[in-house]
ROLO-826299 format. One record per residue (C-alpha): x, y, z; residue in three letters; residue number from 1. Coordinates in pm, whole numbers. Example, Ala and Ser with C-alpha at 12.3 -4.5 7.8 and 13.67 -1.06 7.14 Angstrom:
// residues 2
REC:1230:-450:780:ALA:1
REC:1367:-106:714:SER:2
This chain:
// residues 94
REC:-922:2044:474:UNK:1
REC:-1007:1831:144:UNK:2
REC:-1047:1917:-184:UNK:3
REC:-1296:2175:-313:UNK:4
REC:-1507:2162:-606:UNK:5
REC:-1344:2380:-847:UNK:6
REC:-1389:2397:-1259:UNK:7
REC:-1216:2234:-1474:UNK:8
REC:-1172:2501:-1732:UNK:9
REC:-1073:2207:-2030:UNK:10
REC:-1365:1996:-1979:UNK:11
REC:-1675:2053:-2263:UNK:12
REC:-1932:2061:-1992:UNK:13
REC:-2079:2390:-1785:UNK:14
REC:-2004:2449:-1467:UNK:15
REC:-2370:2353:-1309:UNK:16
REC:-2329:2004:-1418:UNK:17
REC:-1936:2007:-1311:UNK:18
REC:-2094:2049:-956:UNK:19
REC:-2360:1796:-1011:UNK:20
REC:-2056:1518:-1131:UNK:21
REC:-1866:1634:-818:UNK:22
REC:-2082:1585:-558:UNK:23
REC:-2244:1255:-664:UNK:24
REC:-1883:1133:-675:UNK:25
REC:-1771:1235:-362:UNK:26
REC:-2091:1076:-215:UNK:27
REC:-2019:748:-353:UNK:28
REC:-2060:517:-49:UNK:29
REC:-2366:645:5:UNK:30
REC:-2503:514:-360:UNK:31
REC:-2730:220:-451:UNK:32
REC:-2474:-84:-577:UNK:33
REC:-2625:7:-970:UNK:34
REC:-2510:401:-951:UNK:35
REC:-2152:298:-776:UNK:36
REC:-2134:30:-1067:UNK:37
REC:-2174:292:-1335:UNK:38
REC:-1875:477:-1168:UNK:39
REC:-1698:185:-1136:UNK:40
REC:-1718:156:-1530:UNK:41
REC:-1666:489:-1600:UNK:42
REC:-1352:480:-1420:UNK:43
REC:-1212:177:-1584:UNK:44
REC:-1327:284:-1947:UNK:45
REC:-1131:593:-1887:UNK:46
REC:-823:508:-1649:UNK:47
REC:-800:118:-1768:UNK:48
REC:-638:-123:-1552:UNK:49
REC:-363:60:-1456:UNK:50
REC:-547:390:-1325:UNK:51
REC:-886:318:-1294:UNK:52
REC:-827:294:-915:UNK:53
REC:-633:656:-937:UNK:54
REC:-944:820:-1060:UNK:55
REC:-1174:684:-852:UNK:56
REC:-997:763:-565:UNK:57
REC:-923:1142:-654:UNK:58
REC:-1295:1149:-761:UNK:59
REC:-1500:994:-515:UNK:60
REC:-1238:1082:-177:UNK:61
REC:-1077:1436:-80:UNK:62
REC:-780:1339:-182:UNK:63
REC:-567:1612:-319:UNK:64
REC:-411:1557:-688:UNK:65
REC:-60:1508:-568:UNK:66
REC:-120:1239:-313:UNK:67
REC:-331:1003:-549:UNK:68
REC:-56:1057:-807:UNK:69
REC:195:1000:-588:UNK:70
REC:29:702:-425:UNK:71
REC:-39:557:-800:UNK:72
REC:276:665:-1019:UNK:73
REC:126:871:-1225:UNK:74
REC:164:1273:-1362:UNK:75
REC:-45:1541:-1289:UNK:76
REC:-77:1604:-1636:UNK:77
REC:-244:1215:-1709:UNK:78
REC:-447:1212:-1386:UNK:79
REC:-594:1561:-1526:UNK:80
REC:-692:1443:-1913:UNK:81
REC:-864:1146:-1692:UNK:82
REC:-1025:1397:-1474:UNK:83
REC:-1211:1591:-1798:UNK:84
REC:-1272:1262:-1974:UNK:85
REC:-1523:1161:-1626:UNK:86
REC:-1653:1480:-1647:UNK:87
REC:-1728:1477:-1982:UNK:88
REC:-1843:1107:-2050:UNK:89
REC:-2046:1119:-1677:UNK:90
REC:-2402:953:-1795:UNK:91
REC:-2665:1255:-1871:UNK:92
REC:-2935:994:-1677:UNK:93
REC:-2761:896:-1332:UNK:94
């Protein structure tokens, strides 16, 4: 079983539009090339060069937390302040 939308109790925005970020995400593939670009942006603004890939693939796969960190060498802790950065910099006009 993958991963399940849950809140992320740190992040400035309300729970509706948590769920509205986490489903477009997970249906990535199944974007136009423009809206998978924006991701693709968001998640290097946020993650850089070094962990841009991480958060893209615990965002937009069901990847649990401890696998992409694992599978990227990175903590919990940094994957998480990533995590509520996407949420809360996600464009208000997708």
């Amino acid at each position: 079983m993958g991963t399940m939308f849950r809140e992320w109790k740190g992040a400035r925005v309300s729970y509706n539009r948590q769920g509205y970020i986490f489903f477009i995400s997970r249906n990535y593939k199944e974007l136009s090339p423009e809206k998978r670009a924006v991701i693709d942006a968001l998640c290097l603004s946020i993650g850089g060069e070094d962990y841009a890939a991480a958060l893209m693939e615990f965002m937009t796969t069901d990847r649990s937390a401890v696998a992409v960190c694992m599978r990227h060498y990175l903590s919990k802790g940094t994957l998480y302040r990533y995590v509520r950065r996407y949420y809360e910099e996600f464009p208000r006009e997708f």
